[in-house]
N, C-alpha and C positions, 0 to 999 in steps of 0.2 A: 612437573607443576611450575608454573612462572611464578621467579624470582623478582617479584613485583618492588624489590630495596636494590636491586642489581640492575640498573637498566641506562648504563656510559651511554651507550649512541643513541637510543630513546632518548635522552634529554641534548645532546648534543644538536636535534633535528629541531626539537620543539623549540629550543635558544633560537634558532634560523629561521622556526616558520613564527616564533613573535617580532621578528623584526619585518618580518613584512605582510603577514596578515592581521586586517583586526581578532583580538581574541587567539590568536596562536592558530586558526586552524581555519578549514574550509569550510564551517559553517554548519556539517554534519556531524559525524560521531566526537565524540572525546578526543580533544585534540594532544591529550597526553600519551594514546596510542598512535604509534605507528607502526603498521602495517607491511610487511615486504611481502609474503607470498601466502599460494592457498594452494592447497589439494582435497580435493572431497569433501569433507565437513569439519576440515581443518585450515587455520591461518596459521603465519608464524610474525611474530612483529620484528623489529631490525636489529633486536636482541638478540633473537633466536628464541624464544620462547614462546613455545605451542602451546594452541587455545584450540576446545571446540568451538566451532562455529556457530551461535546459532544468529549474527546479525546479518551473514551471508549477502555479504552488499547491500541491505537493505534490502532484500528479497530476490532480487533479480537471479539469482546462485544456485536457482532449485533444483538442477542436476550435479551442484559441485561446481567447484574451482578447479578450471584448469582442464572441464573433460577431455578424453581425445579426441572425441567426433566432432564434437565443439572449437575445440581450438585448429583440428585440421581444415574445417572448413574454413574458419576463417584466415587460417595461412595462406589456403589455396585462392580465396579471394585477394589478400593483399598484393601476391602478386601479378593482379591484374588489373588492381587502382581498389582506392579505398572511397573514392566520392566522385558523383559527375554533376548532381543538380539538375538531373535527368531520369526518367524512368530505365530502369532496370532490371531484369530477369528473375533475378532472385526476389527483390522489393514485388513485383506482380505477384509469385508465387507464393510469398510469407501471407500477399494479403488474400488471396486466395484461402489457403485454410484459416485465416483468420473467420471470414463470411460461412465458409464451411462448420466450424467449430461454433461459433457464440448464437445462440438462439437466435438474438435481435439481431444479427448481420444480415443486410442486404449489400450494404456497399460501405466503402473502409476507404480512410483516409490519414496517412500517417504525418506524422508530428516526429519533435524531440525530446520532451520528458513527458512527465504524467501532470506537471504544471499545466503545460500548453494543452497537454489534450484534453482536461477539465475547465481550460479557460474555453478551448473551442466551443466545447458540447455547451457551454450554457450560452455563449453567443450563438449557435445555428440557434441552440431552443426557442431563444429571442427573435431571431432572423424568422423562425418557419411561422410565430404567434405573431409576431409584429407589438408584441409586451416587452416591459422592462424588468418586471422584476421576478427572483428567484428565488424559491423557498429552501434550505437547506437546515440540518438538523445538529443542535448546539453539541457540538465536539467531534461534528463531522471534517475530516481533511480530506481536502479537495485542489491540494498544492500551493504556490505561491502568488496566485495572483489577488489583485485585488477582493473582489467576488469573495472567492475564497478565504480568504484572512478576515470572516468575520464570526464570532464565536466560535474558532476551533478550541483553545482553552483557556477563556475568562477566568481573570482570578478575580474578576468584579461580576458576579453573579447578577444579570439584568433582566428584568420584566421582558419576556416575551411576549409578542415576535422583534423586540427592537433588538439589533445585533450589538456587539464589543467589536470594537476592531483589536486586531491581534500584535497590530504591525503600526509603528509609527510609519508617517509617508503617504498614510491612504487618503483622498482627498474625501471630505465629512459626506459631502454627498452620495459618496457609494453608497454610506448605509442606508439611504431611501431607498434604494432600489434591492435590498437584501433581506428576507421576511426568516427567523429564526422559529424552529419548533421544538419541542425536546423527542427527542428518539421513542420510540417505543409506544409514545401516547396515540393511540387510534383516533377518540374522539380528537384532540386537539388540532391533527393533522387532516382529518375530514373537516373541522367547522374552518381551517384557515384555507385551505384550497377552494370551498365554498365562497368563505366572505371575499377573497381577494380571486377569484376567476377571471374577474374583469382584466386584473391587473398583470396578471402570472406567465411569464415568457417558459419556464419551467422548473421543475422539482428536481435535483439534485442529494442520491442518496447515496452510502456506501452500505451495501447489503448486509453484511456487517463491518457495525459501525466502528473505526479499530477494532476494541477486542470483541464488541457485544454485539451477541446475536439476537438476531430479528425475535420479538414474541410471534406465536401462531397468528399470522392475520392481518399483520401490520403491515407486510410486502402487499399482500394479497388487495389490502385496502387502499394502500397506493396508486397500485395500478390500476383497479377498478374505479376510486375519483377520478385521478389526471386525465383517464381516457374518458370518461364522461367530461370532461369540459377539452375534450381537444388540448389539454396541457402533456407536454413532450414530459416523459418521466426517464430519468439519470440514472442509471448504475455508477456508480463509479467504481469499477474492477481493476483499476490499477493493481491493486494488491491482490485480489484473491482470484481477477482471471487467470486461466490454465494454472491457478493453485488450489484451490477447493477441489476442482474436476477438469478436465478435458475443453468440458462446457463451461466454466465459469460458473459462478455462484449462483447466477440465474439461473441455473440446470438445477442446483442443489435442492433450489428453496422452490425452485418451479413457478417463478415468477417472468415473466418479458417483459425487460424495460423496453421504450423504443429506441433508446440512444444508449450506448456505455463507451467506457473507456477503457483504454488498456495499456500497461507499460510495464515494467521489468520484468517481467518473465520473457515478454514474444520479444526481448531483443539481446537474449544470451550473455547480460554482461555489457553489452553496448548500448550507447543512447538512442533508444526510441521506443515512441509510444503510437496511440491507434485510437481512435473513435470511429466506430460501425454501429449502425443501426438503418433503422427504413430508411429507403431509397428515396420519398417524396421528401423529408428535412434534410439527409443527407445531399440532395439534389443543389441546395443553396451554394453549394461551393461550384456549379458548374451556372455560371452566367447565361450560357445558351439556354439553360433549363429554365432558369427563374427571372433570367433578365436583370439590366444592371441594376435598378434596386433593391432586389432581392437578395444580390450575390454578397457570398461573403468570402473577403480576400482573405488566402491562407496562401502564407512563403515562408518554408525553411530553408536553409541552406543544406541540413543534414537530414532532413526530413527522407525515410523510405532509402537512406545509404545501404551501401550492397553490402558492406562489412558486417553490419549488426543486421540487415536481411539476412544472410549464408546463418549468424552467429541464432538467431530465432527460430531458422528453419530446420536446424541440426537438435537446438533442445525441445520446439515439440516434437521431432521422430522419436525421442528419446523418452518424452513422456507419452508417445502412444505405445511404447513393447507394455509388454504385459507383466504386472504386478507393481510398477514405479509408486502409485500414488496409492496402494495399500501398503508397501513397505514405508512410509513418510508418514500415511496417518496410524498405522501400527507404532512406529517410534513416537512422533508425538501423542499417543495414549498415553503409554506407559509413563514418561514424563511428567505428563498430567496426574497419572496417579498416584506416582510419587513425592507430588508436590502437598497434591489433597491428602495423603497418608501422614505425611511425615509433620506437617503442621498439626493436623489434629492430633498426632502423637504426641505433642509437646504443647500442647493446649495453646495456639496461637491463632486466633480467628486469621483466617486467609479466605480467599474465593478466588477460585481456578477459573479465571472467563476466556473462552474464544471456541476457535475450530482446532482439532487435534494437529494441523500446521501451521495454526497462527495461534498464540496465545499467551496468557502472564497468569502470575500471582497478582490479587491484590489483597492489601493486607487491610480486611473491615471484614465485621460480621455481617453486613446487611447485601442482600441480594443484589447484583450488580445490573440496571437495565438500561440509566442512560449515563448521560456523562456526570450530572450534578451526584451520581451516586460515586461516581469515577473519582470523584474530585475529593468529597468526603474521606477516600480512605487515606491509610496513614504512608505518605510521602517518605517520611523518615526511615520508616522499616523499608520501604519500597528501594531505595537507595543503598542502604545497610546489605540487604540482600543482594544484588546487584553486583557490588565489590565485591563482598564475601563470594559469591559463585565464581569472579574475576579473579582472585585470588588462589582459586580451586583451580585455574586453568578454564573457566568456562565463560566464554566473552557472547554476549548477549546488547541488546537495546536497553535503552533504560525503562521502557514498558511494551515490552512483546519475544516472545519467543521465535524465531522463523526457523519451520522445521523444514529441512531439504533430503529430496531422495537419495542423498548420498552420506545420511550420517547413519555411522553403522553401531554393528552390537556393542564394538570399544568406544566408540561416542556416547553410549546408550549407559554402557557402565558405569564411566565415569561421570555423565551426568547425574544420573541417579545416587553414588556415592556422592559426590558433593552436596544432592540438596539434603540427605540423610546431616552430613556433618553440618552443613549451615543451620540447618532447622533446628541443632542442639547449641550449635555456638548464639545463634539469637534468642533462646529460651535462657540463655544464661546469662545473655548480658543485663 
């Protein structure tokens, strides 16, 4: 268990990374961890003290830290170059079963985070309608761009559809061109794609929305408006493509958007992401097709690199052998259930939201369906709990679980023992 009062070269690092980043750290996780190594569904930080996994790079780790197949390929790539800025072998091939795998593939286009391929997707939607603006649903993320950074999480609760911006820096006018709906609501999101048709470049969803899943009908209603007005409709699978399924979430829910997105899982640990969908919107990136003012310019530098092509192509072989993603949602069940047991054991309102590999606690009695309910619960226990698991040896996000095919029966133990003792140490406090 980490010796969370014993940690000399942990703070040794943190003194070095406050002197030259703002806030001590890079911007993501807690910057009073640091991280040295990973194996299967474990880390070690530069103490030495071993954590279950479940932040797993932010997702991208869904085979493990470290696998062999994974890491040989991508050895056997370095030593043949790491970047050209060029089409290559492996890059065709990744996208290849990318079109193969997601419903809405016809043609694929890679990027370098899940930023960029969210900024893209709503710029082609724009490019294919020749509209400005984008509906997207309050506490949806959709990365860092502008667009995006409005209403993911308001702590100034605002009359819909007018968005919050999330982010100092955004220029006021974005939010004209940004239409906010609350998740879940069927009416609301059929009367605004109606009133604004005229206006709508496209709709931008995450299927589920972080933790909350879709109600019966609300995908389904999506796609049956946007496509009665010719409005391009957005998966955004960054997180849960080739995590839900094989197919991504579209498979699950049995929905087809015409555009999605995708990133950490198809790039092993390495930076890249993907948007596929039909061929006639996707076509805007080829000039010849749509002519110059059609065309929409896309340049990475790393975009489609061989190294995180080899590193994608080795973890989905890995998640097509048979059993991976029943043993991942068998582990996150049980988790689940031990979460929902051990609270109501100890008389603490909680509500277990998401998919059996994506998920959290939150701590409120009231049914969890969109984000203003998200918002509602209580923050404090949410954090309480958190340490307390961290403390247990079990490092996690501050609201989401990521379950990965490599965390085993001793991950599974120990997890489950830890939330038993949390759930009595917070009844007591």
């Amino acid at each position: 268990m980490p010796d969370n009062h014993d940690r000399p070269v942990s703070r040794e690092w943190q003194n070095r990374a406050h002197a030259v980043f703002p806030a001590g750290g890079f911007g993501n996780f807690a910057p009073d961890t640091i991280l040295e190594r990973g194996q299967g569904g474990r880390v070690w930080d530069i103490d030495g003290n071993e954590y279950v996994d479940f932040l797993i790079g932010s997702g991208p780790m869904f085979v493990g830290h470290n696998h062999p197949k994974v890491t040989a390929a991508v050895e056997a790539q370095l030593a043949k170059g790491t970047t050209f800025f060029a089409n290559n072998a492996a890059g065709i091939a990744l996208g290849e079963e990318i079109v193969k795998a997601m419903p809405c593939g016809e043609k694929v286009r890679f990027v370098g985070s899940g930023t960029e391929a969210d900024m893209y997707a709503m710029r082609l939607a724009r490019a294919y309608c020749g509209r400005d603006k984008i509906l997207k649903f309050e506490g949806g993320y959709h990365g860092m761009s502008d667009h995006a950074l409005m209403s993911l999480a308001p702590k100034r609760l605002s009359n819909l559809p007018r968005p919050v911006p999330d982010s100092a820096g955004i220029a006021a006018q974005v939010q004209d061109d940004v239409l906010v709906a609350p998740f879940n609501d069927i009416d609301t999101a059929i009367r605004m794609i109606r009133e604004y048709a005229d206006e709508l470049g496209g709709v931008i969803v995450e299927p589920l929305q972080r933790l909350i899943p879709p109600k019966p009908g609300f995908l389904e209603a999506l796609r049956a408006e946007t496509a009665a007005h010719d409005i391009p409709l957005i998966f955004d699978e960054v997180v849960t493509g080739f995590r839900f399924a094989y197919q991504g979430a579209q498979n699950i829910y049995g929905v087809t958007p015409d555009l999605c997105t995708l990133g950490k899982i198809i790039g092993g640990g390495f930076p890249l992401a993907a948007i596929t969908g039909r061929a006639d919107i996707m076509a805007h990136f080829d000039m010849a097709a749509v002519g110059e003012d059609g065309f929409l310019l896309q340049i990475g530098t790393l975009s489609g690199n061989p190294v995180a092509a080899v590193a994608g192509l080795a973890t989905l072989e890995l998640l097509r052998e048979d059993g991976v993603y029943e043993r991942a949602y068998a582990t996150g069940e049980a988790i689940m259930d031990s979460l929902r047991e051990n609270f109501a054991r100890v008389g603490i309102a909680a509500q277990v939201v998401g998919n059996p590999v994506l998920f959290d606690v939150l701590f409120s009695s009231e049914e969890i369906t969109d984000y203003r309910a998200v918002f509602r619960a209580d923050a404090q226990r949410q954090k309480q709990f958190n340490s307390l698991m961290r403390a247990r040896g079990i490092l996690k996000p501050d609201s989401k679980f990521y379950i990965s095919a490599a965390h085993d029966q001793r991950d599974l133990a120990q997890t489950t023992a830890a939330i038993t003792e949390v759930a009595d140490a917070m009844a007591a406090a």
